[in-house]
Backbone bond lengths (Angstrom), bond angles and torsions (degrees), N, CA, C in turn:
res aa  C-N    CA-C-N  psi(-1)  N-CA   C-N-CA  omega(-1)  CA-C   N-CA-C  phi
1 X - - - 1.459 - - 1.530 110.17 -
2 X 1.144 113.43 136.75 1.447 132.55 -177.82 1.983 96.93 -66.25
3 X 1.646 100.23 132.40 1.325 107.18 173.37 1.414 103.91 -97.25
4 X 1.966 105.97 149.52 1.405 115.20 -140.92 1.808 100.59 -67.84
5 X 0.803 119.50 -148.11 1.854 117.34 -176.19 1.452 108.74 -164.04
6 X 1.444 110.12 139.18 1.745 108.51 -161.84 1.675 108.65 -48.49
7 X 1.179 116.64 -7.22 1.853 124.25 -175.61 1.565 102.65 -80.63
8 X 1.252 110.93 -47.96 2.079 129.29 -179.71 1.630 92.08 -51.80
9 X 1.546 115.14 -61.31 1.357 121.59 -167.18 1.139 117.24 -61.63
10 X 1.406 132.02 -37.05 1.901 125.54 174.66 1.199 102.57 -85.40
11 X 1.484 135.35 -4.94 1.153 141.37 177.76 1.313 102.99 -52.24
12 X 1.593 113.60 -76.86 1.061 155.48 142.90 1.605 109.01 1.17
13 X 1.297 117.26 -68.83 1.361 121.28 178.14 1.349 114.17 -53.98
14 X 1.410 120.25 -49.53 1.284 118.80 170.54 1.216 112.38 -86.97
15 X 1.429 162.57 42.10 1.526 153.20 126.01 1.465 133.54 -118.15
16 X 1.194 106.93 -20.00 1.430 112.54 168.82 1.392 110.56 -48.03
17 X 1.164 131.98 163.52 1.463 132.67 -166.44 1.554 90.01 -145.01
18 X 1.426 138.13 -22.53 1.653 132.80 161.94 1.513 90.36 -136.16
19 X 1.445 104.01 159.12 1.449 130.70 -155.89 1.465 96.88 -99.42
20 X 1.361 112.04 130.61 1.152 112.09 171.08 1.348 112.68 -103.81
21 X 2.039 119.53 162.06 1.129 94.61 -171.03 1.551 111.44 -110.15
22 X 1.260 102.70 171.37 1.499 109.99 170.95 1.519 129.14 -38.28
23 X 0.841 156.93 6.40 1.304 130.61 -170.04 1.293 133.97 43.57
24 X 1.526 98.94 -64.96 1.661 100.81 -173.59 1.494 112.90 -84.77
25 X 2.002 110.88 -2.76 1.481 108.83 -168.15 1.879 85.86 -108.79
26 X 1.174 121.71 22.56 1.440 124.22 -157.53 1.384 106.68 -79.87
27 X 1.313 135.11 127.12 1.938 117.69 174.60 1.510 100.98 -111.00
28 X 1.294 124.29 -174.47 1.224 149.81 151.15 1.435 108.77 56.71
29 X 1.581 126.43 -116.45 1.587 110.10 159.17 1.299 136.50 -35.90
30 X 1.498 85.22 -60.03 1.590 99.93 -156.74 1.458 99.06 -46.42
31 X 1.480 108.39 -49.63 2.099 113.34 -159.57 1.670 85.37 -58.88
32 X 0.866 158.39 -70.28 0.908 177.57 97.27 1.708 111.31 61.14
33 X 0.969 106.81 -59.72 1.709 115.05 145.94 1.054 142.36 -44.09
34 X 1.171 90.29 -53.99 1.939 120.52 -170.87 1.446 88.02 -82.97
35 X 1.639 132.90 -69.65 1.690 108.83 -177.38 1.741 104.71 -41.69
36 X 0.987 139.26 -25.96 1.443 127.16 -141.32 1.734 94.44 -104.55
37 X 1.465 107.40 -17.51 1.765 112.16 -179.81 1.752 102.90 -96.45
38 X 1.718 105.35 -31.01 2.017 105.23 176.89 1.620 93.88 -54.86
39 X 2.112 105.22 -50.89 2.187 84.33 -164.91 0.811 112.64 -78.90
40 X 1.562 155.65 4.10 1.373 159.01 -168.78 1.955 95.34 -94.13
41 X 1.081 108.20 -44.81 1.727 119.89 -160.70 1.544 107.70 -112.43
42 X 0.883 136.19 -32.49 1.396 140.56 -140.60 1.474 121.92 67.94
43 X 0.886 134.17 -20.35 1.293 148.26 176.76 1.212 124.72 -137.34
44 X 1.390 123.48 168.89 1.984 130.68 -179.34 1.228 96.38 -125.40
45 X 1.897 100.54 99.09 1.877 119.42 170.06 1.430 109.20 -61.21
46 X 1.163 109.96 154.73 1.384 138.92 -165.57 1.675 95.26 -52.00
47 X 1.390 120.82 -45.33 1.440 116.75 -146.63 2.016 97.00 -82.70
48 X 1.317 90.19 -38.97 2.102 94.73 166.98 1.199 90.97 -61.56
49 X 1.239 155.10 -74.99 1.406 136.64 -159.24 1.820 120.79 -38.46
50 X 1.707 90.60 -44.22 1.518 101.73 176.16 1.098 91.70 -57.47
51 X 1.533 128.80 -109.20 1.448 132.24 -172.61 1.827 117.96 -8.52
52 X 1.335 96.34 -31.38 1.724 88.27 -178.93 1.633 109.30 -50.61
53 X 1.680 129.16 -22.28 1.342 126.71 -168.92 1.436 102.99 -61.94
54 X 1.523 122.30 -26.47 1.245 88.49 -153.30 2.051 82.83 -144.63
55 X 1.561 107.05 179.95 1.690 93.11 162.20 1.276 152.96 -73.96
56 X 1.260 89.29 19.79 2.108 108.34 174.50 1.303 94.25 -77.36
57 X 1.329 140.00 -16.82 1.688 108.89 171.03 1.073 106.66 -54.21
58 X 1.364 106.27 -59.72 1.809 107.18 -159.52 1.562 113.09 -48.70
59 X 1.542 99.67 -36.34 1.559 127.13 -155.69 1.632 83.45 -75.68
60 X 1.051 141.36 -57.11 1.728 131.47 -135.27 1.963 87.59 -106.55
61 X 1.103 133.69 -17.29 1.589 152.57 -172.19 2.044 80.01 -88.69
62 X 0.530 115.27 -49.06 2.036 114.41 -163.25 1.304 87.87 -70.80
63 X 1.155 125.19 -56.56 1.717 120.54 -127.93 1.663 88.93 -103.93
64 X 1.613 121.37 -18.61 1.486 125.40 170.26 1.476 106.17 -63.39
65 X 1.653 113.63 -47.98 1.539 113.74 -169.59 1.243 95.05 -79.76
66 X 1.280 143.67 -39.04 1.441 114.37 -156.47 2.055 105.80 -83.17
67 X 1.299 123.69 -13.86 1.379 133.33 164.75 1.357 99.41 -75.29
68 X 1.164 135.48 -40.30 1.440 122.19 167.85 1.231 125.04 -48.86
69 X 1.285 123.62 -38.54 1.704 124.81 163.42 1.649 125.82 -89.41
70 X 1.477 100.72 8.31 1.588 97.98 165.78 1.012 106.32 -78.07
71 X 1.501 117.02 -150.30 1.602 141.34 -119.28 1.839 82.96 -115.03
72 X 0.926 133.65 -26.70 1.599 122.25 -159.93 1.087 87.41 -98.55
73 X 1.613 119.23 157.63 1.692 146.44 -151.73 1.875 88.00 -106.97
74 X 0.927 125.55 153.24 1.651 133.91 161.05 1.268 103.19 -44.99
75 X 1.216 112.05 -73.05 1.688 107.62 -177.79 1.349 99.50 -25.05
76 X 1.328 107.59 -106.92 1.734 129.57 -170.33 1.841 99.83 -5.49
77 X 1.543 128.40 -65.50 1.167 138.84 -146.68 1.607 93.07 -78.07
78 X 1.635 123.46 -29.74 1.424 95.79 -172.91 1.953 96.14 -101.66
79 X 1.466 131.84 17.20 1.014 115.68 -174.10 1.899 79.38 -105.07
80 X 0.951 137.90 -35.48 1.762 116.69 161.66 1.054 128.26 -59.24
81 X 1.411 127.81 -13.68 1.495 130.11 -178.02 1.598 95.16 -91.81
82 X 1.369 114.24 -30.23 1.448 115.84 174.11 1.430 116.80 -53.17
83 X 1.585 107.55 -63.45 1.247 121.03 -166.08 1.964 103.13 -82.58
84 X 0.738 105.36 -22.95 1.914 103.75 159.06 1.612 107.20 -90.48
85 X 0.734 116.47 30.86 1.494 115.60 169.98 1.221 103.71 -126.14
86 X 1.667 120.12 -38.04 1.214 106.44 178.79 1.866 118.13 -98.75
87 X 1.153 110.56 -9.65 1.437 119.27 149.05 1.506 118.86 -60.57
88 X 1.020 132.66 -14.78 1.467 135.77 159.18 0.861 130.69 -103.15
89 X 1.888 115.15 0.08 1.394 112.04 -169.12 1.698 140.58 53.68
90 X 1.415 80.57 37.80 1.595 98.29 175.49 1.184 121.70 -113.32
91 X 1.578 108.82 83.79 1.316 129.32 151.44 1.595 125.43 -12.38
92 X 1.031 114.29 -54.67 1.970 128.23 -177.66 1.484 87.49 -77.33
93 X 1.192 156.70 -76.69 1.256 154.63 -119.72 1.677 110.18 -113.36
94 X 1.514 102.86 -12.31 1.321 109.64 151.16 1.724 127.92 -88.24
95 X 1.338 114.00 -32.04 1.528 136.36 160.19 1.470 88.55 -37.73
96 X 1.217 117.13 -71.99 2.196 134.29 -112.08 1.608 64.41 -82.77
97 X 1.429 123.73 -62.72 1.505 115.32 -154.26 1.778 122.94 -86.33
98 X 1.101 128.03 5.46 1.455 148.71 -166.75 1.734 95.89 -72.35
99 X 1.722 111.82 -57.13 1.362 116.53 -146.53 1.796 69.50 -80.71
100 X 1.511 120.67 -67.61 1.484 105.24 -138.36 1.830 99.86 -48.61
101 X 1.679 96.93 -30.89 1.961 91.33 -179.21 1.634 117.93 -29.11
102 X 1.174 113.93 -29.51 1.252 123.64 -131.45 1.618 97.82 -120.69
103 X 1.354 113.09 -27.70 1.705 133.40 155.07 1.330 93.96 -59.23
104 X 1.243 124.74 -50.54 1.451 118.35 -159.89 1.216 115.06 -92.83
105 X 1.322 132.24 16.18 1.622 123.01 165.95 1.739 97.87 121.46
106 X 1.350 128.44 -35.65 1.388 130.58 -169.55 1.797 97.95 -62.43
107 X 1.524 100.64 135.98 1.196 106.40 178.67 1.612 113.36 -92.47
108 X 1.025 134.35 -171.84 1.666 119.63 167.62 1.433 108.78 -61.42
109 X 1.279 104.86 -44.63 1.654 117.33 -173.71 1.420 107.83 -51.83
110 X 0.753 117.77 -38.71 1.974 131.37 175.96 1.253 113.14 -71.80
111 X 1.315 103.42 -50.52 1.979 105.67 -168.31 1.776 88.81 -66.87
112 X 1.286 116.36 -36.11 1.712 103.23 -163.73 1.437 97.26 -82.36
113 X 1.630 132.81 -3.86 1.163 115.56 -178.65 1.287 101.61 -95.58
114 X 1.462 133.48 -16.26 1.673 144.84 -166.88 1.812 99.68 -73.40
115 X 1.204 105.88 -34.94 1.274 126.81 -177.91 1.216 102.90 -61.02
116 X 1.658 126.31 -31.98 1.440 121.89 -169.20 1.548 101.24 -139.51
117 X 1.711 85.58 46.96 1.837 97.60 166.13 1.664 124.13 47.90
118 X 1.245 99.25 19.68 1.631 117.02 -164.81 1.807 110.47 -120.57
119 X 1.216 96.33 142.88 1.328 113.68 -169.58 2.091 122.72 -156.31
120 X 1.755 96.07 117.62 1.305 94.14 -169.04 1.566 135.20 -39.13
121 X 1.839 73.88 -39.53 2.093 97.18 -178.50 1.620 89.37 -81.64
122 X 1.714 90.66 154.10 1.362 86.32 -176.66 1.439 121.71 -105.21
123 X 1.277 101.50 -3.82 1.784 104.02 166.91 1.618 95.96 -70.92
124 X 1.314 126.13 -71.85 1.490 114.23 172.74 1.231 120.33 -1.30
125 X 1.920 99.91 -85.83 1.376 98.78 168.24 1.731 153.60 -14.84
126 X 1.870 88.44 -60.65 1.140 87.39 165.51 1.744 134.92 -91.93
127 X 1.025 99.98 8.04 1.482 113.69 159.96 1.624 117.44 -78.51
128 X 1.322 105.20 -30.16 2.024 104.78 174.98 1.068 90.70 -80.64
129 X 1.809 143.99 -42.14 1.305 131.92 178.52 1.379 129.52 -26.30
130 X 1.905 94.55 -44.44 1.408 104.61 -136.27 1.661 71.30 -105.77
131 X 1.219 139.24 -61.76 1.575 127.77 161.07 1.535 133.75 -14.18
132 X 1.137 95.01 -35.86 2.033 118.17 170.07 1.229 106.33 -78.54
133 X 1.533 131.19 -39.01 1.353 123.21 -168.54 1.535 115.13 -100.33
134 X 1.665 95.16 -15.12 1.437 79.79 171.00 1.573 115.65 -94.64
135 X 0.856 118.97 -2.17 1.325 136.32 168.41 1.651 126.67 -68.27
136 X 1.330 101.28 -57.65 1.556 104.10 149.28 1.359 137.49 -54.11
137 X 1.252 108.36 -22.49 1.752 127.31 -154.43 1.889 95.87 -127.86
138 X 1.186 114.31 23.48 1.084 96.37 -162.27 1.532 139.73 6.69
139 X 0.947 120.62 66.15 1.376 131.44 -172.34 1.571 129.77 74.90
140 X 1.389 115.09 -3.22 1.293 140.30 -178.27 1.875 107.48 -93.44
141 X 1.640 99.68 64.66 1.254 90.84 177.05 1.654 116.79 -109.36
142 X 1.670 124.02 158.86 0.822 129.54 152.80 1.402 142.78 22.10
143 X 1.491 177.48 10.99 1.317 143.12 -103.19 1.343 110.41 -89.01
144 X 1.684 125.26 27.71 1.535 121.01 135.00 1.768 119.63 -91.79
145 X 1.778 99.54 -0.13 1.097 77.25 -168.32 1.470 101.57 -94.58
146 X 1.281 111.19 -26.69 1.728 109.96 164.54 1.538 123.49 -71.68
147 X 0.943 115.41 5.56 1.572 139.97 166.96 1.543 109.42 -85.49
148 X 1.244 122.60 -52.99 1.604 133.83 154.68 1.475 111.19 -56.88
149 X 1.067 129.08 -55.88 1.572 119.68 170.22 1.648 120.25 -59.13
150 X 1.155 113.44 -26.72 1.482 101.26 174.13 2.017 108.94 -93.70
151 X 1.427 113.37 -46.62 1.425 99.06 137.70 1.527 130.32 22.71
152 X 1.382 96.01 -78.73 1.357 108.98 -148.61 1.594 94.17 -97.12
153 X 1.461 113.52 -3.95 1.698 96.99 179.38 1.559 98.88 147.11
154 X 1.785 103.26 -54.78 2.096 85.69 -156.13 0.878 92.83 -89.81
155 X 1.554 91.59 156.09 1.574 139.27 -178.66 1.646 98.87 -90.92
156 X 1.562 88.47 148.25 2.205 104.20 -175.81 1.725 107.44 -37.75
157 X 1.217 107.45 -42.44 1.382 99.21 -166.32 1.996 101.76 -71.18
158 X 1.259 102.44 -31.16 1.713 99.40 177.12 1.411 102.14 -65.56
159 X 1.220 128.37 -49.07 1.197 121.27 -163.85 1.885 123.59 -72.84
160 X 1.673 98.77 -29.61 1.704 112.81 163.75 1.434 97.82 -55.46
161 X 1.558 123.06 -49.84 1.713 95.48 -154.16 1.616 113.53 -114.74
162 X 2.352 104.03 28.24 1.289 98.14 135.89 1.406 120.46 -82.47
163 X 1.285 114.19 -26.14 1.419 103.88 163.84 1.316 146.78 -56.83
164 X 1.296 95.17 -20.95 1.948 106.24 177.15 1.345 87.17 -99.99
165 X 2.018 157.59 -12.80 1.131 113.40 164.86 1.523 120.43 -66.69
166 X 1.887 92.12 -28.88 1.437 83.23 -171.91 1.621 121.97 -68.96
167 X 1.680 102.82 -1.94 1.242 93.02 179.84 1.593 121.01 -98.15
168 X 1.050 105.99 0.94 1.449 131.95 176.31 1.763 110.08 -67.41
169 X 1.801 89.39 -62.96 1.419 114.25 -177.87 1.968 105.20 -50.84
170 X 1.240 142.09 -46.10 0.845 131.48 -43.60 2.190 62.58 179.61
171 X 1.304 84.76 -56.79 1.933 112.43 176.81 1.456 91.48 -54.89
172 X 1.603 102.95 -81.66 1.589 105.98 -171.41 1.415 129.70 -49.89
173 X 1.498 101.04 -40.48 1.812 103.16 171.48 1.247 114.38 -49.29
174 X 1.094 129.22 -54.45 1.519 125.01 -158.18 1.512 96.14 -75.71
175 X 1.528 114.21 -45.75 1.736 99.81 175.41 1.071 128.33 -57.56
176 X 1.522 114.76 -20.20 1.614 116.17 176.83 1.477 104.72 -66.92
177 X 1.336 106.63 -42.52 1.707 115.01 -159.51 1.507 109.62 -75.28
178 X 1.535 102.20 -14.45 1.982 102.93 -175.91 1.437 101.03 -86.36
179 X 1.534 95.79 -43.56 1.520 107.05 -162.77 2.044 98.38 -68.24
180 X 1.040 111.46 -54.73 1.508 107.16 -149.78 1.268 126.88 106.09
181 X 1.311 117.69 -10.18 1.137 130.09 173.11 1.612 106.96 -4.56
182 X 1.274 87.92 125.70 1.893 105.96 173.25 1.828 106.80 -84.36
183 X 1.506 110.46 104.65 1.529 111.71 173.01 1.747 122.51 -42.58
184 X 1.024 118.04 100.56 1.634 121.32 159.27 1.230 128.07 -82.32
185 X 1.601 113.91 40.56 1.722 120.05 -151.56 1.793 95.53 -156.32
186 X 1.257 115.56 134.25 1.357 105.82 176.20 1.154 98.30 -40.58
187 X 1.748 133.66 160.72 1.000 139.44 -176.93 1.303 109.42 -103.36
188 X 1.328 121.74 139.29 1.863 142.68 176.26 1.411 97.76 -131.98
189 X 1.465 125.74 119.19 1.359 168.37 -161.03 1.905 81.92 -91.42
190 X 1.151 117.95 123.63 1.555 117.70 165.68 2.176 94.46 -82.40
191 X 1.538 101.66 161.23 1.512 99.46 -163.23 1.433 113.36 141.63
192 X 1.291 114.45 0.00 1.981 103.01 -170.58 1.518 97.51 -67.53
193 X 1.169 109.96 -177.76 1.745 123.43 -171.11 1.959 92.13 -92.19
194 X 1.856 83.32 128.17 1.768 70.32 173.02 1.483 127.12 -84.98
195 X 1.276 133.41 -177.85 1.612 117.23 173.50 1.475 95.25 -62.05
196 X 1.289 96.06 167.39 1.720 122.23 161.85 1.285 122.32 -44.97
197 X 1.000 143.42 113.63 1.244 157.12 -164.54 1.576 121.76 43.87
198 X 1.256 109.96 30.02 1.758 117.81 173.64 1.685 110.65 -58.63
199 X 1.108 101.60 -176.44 1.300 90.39 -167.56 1.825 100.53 -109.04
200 X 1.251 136.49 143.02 1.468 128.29 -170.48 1.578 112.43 -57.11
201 X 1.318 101.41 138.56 1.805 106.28 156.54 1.055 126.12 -60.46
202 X 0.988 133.00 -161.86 1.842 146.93 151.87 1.406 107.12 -145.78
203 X 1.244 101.20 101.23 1.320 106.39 170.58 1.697 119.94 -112.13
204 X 1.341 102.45 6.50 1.794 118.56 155.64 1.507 117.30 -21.58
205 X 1.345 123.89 119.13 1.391 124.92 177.94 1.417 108.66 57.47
206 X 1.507 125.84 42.77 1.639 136.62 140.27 1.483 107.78 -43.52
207 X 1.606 99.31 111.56 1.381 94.84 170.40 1.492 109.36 -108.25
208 X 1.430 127.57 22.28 1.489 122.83 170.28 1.598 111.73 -106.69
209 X 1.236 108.45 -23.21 1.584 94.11 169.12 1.485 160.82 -61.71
């Protein structure tokens, strides 16, 4: 990852809406974190800085690794963080996750279909389905529509921990969108075309775009 550049940094001064912290002025946890997010990344993104205010680093850093060793494949987990990123209109968290998509096997053709909750394979698929609806519906979905998700293949434990990405995903969006978070990620504009008759977002007062 590209280190930030004195232009990123006054950027920064003027848009952030909460202060993120230093890193290098960091003590006790936080440094402690933040070394443990520089060797994982090469660097400490803007949005861990946000979180450095308070104990959701530790908290949103735990609950990332331990979904990292469940039951869902990399692919699958960053094409829901995709497509809940862009159902929330989160600019930063669509950026942050685009390139690794793309580390991880997602082709462009994919990342722009993740964007519109869509997926060739069809267990995929219906896992961005079921990621889209609970997202819209805050968790108040259907019992055809979890009837369609198992359908198509996953098993309870797949289907619990699309629900905890989206609830993961879901954490960061809204912090990007309070905070303002200044993008440290090539930038992706939230905006793909939605399917046919989906139901509208709100992406009103996007503060990552």
């Amino acid at each position: 990852m590209p280190a930030h550049s004195p232009k990123q940094a006054t950027t920064k001064n003027k848009m952030n809406r909460i202060r993120q912290i230093d890193p290098v002025a960091a003590s006790g946890k936080n440094q402690q974190l933040f070394a443990v997010v520089k060797d994982d990344l090469g660097f400490v993104p803007d949005l861990m800085r946000v979180l450095g205010n308070s104990a959701s680093l530790e908290a949103c850093l735990s609950f990332s690794s331990a979904l990292a060793g469940g039951v869902l494949a990399v692919k699958l987990r960053e094409q829901i963080a995709i497509a809940v990123g862009e159902i929330n209109g989160c600019g930063y968290c669509l950026s942050a996750h685009t390139m690794p998509g793309g580390k991880a096997g997602l082709t462009e053709n994919e990342i722009l279909a993740a964007r519109r909750s869509t997926a060739v394979d069809a267990k995929s698929d219906a896992a961005l389905k079921l990621a889209r609806t609970v997202t819209l519906q805050r968790g108040h979905i259907a019992d055809t529509d979890l009837h369609a998700t198992r359908n198509a293949g996953l098993n309870d434990a797949e289907i619990v921990e699309v629900v905890q990405h989206v609830a993961l995903n879901i954490l960061t969006n809204y912090t990007n969108n309070v905070a303002r978070t200044v993008i440290d990620f090539p930038e992706v504009k939230p905006g793909a075309l939605e399917p046919a008759g989906a139901e509208a977002r709100t992406t009103a007062g996007c503060a990552c775009a």
